[in-house]
VOZADO-657579 format. One record per residue: residue in three letters; x, y, z of N, C-alpha, C, O in turn. Coordinates in steps of 0.05 Angstrom, whole numbers, plus 5000, padded with zeros to 4 digits. Each point is the difference from the previous one (the first is absolute). Layout:
! VOZADO-657579
ALAXYZXYZXYZXYZ
...
END
This chain:
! VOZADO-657579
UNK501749765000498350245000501850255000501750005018
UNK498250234963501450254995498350205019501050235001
UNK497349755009498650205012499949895035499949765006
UNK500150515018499249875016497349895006498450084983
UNK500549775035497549885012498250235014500850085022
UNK497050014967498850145014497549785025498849794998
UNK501750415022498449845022498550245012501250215004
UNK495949775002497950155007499349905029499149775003
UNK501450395020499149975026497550085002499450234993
UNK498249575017497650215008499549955022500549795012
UNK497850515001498549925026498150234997499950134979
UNK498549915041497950154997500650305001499850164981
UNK500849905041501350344997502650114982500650244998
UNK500649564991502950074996501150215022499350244998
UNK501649715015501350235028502049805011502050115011
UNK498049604991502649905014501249774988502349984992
UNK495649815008500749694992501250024972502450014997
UNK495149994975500350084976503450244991501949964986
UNK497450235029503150215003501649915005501850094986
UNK499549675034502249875009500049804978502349954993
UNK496249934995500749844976501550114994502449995006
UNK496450154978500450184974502950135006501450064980
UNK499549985045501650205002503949585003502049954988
UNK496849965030501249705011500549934969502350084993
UNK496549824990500649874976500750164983500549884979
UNK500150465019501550084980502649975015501449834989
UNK500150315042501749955003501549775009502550015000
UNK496249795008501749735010500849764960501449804995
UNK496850394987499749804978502450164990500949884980
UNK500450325026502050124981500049964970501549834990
UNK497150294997498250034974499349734991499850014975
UNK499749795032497949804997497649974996498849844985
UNK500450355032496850034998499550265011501650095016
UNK495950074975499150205001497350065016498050034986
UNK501849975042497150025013499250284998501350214997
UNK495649705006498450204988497949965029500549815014
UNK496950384996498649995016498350024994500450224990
UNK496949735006496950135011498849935021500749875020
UNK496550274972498549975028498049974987499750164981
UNK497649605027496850074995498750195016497750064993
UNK503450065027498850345004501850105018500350025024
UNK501250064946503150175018498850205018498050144995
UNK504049875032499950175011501050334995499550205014
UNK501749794970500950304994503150035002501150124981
UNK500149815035502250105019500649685006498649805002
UNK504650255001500849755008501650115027501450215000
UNK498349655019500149935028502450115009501849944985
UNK498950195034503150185008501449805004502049974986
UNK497449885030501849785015501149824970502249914998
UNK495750064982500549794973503650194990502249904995
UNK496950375005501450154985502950095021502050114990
UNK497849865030502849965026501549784990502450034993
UNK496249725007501249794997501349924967502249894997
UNK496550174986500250024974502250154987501749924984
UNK498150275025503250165002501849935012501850154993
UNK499149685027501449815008501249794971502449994996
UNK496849954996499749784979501450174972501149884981
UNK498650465022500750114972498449994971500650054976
UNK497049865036497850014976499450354993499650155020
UNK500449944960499650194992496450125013497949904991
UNK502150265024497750085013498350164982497850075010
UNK502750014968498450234987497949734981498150054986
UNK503049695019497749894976498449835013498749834988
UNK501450205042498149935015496950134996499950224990
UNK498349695016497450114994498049815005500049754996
UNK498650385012496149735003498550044978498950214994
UNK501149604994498449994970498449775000500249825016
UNK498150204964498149804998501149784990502350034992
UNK496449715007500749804982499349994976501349894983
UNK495950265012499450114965501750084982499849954976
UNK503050255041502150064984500849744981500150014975
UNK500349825035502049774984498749814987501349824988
UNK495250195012498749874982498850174973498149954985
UNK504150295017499650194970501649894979501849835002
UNK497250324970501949934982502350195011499950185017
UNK502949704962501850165009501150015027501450195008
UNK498049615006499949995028503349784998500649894979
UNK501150105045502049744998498649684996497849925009
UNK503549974981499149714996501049865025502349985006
UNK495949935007500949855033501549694994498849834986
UNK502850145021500049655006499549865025499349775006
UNK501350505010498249835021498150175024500050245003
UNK498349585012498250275019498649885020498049845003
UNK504250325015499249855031498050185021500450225011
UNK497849644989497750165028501549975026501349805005
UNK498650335006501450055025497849995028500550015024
UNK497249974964497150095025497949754995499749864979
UNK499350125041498549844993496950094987498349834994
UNK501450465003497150124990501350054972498349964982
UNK503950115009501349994972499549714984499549954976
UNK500949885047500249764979497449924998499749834982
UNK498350235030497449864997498050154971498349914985
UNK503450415018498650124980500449974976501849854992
UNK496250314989499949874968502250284988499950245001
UNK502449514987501750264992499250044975498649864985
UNK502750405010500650094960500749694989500049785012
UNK500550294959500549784986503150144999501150225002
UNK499549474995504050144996500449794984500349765002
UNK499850484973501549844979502849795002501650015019
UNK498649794955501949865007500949795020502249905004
UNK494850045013499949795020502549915010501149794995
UNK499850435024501749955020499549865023497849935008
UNK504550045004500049645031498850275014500750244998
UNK497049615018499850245019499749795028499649764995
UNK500550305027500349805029499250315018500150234994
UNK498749585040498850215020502649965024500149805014
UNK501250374987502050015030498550155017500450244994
UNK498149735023498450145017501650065022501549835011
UNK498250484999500450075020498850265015498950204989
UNK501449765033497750305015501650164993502449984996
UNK495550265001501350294997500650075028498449985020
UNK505250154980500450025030499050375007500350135021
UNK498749934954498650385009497349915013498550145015
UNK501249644980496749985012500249865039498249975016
UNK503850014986500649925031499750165025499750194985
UNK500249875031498650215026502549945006499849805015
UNK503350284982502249915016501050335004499450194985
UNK502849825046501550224995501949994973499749824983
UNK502150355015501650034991501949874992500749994977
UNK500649865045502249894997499349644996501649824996
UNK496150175006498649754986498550024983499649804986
UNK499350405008499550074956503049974988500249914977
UNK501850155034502450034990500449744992499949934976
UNK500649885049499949714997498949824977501349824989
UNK496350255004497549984996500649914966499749804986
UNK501350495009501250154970502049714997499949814984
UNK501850265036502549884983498749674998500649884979
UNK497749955043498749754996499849984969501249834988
UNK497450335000498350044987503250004964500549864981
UNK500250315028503250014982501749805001501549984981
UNK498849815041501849795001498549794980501149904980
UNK495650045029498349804994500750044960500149794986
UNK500050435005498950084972503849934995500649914977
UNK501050125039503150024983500149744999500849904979
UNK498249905046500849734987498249804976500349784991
UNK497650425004498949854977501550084978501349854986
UNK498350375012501850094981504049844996501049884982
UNK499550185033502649824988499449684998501549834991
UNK496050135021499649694982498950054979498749794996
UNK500950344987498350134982502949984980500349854981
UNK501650375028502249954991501649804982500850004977
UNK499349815045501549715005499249874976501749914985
UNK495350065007499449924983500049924970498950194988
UNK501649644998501550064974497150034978499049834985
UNK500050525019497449984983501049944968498449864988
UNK502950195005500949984969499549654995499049914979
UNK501749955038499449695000497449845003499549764994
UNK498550475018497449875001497650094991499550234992
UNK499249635008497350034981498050215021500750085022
UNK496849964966498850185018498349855020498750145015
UNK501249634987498249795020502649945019499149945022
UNK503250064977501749915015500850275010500849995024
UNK499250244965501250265016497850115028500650075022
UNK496049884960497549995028501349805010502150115006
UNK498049654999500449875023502450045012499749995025
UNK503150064966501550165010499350325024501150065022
UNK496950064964500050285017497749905026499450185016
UNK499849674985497749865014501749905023499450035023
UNK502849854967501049775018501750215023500249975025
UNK500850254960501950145008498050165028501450055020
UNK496350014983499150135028499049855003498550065018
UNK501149684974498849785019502449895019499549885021
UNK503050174968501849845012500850265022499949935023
UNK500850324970500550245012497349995031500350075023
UNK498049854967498550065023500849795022499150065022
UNK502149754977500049765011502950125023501149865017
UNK499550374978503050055018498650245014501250135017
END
């Protein structure tokens, strides 16, 4: 493949989960793959704490944003290969059509903005939330997609937070 792998994070607000994709799989893939975010009812604004931690990482902050998921079922839109729900109200809903029937799989996890914690356990919370998504992602990595078919790469991205959840 001459091009990188585009991968689509969704969750419902785009403000944390979907954003740490997006932001985890451009820089841990070092031009491999290219994450992208929406939201089925973006919140507007993505989350301070998303954008503290995110800059840690050296993701460029200016192309952060809460956007819809409609964006990427336009023409002219990026061609996905792959698109991971991150929520469990994302994955139940009826998405756009996305051209080019890309692997798509559900890594579910709570939104840690939606938690009643102080401070220094939203903090916690965040980074839970950033460890859980980096080790899918470098199994995501690991993987030799150029070698497999698209029924073997779903069961691949399936296996990968089924197995992640198990630690």
């Amino acid at each position: 493949m001459n091009r990188p792998y585009n991968i689509l994070f969704l969750s419902t607000g785009n403000s944390v989960r979907s954003i740490f994709g997006e932001a985890l799989a451009t820089t841990l893939s070092h031009g491999r793959f290219i994450g992208y975010s929406a939201g089925s009812k973006p919140l507007g604004f993505v989350h301070p704490l998303a954008i503290k931690l995110i800059k840690e990482w050296g993701y460029p902050l200016e192309v952060l944003r809460s956007k819809s998921w409609e964006e990427y079922g336009k023409e002219g839109a990026p061609h996905m290969d792959f698109i991971i729900t991150l929520c469990d109200s994302a994955a139940g809903e009826q998405c756009p059509y996305w051209p080019g029937h890309p692997s798509t799989a559900h890594w579910g996890f709570q939104d840690p903005s939606e938690l009643v914690l102080n401070e220094q356990e939203q903090l916690d919370a965040f980074r839970k939330l950033e460890l859980g998504l980096r080790n899918r992602i470098d199994l995501l990595l690991d993987l030799p997609i150029h070698q497999l078919d698209h029924l073997q790469i779903k069961e691949a991205l399936h296996s990968i937070h089924k197995n992640c959840s198990k630690i």
